[in-house]
DSSP file (Angstrom, degrees, kcal/mol; ACC not computed):
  #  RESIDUE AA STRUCTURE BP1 BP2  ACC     N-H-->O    O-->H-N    N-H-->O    O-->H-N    TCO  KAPPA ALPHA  PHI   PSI    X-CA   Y-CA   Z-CA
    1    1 A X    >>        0   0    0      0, 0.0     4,-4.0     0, 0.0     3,-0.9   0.000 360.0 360.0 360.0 -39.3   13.8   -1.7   -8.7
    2    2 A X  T 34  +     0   0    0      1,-0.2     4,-0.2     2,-0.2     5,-0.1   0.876 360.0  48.1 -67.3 -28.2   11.5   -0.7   -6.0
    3    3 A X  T 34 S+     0   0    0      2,-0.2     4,-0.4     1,-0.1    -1,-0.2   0.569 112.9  61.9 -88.8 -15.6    9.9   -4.3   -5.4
    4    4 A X  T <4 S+     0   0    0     -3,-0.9     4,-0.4     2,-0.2    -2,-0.2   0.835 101.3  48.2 -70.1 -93.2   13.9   -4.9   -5.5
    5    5 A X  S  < S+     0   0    0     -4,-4.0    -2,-0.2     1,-0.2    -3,-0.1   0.353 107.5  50.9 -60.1   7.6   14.5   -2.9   -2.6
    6    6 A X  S >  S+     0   0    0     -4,-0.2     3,-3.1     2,-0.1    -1,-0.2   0.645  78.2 101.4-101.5 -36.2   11.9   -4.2   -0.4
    7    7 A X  T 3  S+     0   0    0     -4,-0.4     4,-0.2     1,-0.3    -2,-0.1   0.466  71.9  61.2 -12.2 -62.8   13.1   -7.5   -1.0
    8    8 A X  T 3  S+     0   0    0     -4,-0.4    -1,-0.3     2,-0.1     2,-0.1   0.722  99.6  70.4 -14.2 -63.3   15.1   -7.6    2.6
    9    9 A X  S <  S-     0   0    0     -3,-3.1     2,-1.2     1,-0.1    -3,-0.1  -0.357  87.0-115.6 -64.4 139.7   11.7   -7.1    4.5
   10   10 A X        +     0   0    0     -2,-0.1     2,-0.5    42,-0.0    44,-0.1  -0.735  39.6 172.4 -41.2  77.0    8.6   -9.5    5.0
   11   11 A X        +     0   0    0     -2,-1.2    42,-1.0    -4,-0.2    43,-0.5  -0.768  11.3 138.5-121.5 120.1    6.0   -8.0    3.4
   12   12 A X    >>  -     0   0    0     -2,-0.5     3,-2.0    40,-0.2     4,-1.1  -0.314  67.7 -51.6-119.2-154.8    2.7  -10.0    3.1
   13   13 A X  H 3> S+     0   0    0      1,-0.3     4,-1.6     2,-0.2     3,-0.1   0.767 127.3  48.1 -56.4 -35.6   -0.9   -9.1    3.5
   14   14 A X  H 3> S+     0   0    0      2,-0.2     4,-0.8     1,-0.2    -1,-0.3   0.403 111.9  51.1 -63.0  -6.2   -1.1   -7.4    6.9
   15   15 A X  H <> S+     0   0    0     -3,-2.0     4,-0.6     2,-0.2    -1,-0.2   0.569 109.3  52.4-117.9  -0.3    1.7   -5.3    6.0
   16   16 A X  H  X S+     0   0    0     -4,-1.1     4,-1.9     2,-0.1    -2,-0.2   0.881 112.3  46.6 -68.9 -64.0   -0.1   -4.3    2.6
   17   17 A X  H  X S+     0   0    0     -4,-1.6     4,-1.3     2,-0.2    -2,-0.2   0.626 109.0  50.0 -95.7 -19.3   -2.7   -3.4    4.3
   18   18 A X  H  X S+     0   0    0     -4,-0.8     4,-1.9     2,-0.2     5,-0.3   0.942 114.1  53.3 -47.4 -62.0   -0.8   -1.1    7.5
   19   19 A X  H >X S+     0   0    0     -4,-0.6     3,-2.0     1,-0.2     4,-1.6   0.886 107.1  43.4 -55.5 -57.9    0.8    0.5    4.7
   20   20 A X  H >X S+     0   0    0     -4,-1.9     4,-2.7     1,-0.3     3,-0.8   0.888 118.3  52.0 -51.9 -50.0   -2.7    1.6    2.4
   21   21 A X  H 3X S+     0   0    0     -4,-1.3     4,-1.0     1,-0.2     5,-0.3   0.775 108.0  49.3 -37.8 -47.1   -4.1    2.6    6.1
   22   22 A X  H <X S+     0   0    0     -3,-2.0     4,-1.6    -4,-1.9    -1,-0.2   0.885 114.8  45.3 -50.6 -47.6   -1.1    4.7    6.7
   23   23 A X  H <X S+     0   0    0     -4,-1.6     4,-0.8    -3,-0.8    -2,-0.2   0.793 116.5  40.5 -91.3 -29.6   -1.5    6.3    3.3
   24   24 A X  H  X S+     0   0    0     -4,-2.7     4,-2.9    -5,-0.3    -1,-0.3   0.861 113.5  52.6 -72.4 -25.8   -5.1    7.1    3.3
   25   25 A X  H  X S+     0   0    0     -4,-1.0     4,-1.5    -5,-0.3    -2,-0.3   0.778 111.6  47.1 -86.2 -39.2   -5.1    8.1    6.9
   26   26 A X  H  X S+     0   0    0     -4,-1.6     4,-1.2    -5,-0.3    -1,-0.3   0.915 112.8  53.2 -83.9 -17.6   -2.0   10.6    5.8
   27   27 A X  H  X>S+     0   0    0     -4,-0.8     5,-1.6     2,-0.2     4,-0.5   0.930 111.4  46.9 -70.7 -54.0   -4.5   11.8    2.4
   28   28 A X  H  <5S+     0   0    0     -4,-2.9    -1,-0.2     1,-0.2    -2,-0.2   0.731 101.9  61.9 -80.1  -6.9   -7.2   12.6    4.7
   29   29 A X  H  <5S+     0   0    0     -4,-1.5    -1,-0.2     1,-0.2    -2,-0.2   0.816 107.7  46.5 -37.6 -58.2   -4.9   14.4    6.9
   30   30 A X  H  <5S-     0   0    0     -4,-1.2    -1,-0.2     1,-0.0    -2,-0.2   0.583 116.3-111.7 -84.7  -8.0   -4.4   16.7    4.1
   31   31 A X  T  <5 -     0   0    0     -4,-0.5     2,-0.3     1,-0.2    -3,-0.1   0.968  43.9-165.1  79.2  34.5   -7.8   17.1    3.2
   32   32 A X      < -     0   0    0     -5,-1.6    -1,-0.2     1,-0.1     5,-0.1  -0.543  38.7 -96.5 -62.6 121.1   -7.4   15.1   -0.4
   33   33 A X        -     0   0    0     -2,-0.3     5,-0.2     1,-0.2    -1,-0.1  -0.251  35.1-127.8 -39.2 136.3  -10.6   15.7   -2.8
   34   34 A X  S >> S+     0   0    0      1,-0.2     4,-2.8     3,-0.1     3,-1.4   0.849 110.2  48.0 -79.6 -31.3  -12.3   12.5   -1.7
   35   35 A X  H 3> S+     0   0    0      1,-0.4     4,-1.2     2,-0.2    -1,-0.2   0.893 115.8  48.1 -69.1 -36.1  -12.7   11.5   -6.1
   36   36 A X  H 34 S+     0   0    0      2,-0.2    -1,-0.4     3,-0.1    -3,-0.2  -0.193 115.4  42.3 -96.2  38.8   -8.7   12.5   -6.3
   37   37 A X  H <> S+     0   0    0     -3,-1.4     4,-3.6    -5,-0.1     5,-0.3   0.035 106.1  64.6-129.3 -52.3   -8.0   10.2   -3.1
   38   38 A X  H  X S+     0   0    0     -4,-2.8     4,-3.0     1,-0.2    -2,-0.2   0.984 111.8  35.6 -20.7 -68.3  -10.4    7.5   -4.6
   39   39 A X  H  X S+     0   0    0     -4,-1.2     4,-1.3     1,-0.3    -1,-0.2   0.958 111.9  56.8 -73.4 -37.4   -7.8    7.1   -7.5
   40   40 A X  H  > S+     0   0    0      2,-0.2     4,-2.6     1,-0.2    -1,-0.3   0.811 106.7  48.9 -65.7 -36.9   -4.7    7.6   -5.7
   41   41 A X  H  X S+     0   0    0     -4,-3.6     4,-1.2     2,-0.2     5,-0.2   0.991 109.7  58.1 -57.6 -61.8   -5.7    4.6   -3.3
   42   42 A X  H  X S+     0   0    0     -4,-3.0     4,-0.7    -5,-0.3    -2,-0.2   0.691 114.2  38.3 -16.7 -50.2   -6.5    2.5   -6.9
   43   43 A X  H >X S+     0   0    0     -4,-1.3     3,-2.0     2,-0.2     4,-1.6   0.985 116.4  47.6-103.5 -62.9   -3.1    3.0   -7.9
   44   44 A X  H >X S+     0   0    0     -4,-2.6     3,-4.6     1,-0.3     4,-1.1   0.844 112.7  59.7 -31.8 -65.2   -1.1    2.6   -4.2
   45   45 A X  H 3X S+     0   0    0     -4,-1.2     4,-1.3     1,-0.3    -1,-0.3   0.588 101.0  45.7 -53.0 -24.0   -3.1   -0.3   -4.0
   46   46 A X  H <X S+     0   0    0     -3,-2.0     4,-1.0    -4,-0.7    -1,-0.3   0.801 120.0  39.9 -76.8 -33.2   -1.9   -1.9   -7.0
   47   47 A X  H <X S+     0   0    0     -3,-4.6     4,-0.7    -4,-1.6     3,-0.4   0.923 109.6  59.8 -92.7 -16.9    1.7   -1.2   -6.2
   48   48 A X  H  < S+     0   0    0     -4,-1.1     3,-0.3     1,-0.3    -2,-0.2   0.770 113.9  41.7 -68.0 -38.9    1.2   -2.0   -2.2
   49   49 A X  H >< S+     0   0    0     -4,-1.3     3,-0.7    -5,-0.2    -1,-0.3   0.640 104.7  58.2-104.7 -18.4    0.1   -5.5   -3.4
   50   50 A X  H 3< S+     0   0    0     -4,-1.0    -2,-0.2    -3,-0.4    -1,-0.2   0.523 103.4  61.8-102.4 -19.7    2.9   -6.0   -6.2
   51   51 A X  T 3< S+     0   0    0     -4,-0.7     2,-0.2    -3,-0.3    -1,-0.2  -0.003  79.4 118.8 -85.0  24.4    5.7   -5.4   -2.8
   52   52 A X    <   +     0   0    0     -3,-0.7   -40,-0.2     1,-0.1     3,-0.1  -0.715  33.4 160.5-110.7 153.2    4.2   -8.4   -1.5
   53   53 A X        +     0   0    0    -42,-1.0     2,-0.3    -2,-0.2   -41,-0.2  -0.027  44.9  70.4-164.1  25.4    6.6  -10.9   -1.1
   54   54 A X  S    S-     0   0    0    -43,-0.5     2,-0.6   -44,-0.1   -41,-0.1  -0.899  72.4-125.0-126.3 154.6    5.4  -13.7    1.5
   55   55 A X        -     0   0    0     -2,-0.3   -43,-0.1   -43,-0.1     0, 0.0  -0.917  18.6-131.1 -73.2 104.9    2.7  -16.1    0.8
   56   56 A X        -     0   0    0     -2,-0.6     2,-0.3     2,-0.1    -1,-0.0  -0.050  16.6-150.6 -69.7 174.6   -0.1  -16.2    3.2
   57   57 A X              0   0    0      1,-0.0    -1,-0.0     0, 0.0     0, 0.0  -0.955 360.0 360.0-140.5 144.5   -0.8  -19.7    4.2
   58   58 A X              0   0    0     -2,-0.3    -2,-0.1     0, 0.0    -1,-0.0   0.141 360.0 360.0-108.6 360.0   -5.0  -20.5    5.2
């Protein structure tokens, strides 16, 4: 449902990759145990890349 709801937007690799920058940048903001930020990224990353919905072209 979420990957659903993105559907509307562009989102390819540069905007995958804004987002995980946003989200680390806001972790270390809070002063996230660097081992408990580690995993949290793992896991964003996975879903940050699964909203992708453009195909880069080389």
């Amino acid at each position: 449902m979420l990957r659903r709801r993105h559907l509307p937007f562009t989102i390819g690799e540069p905007e995958r990759d804004q987002w995980m920058y946003c989200m680390i940048k806001a972790m270390q903001t809070l002063s996230i145990d660097e081992n408990v930020m580690q995993k949290l990224a793992e896991q964003l990353y996975g879903v940050a890349d699964f909203m992708r919905n453009k195909s880069e072209q080389s």
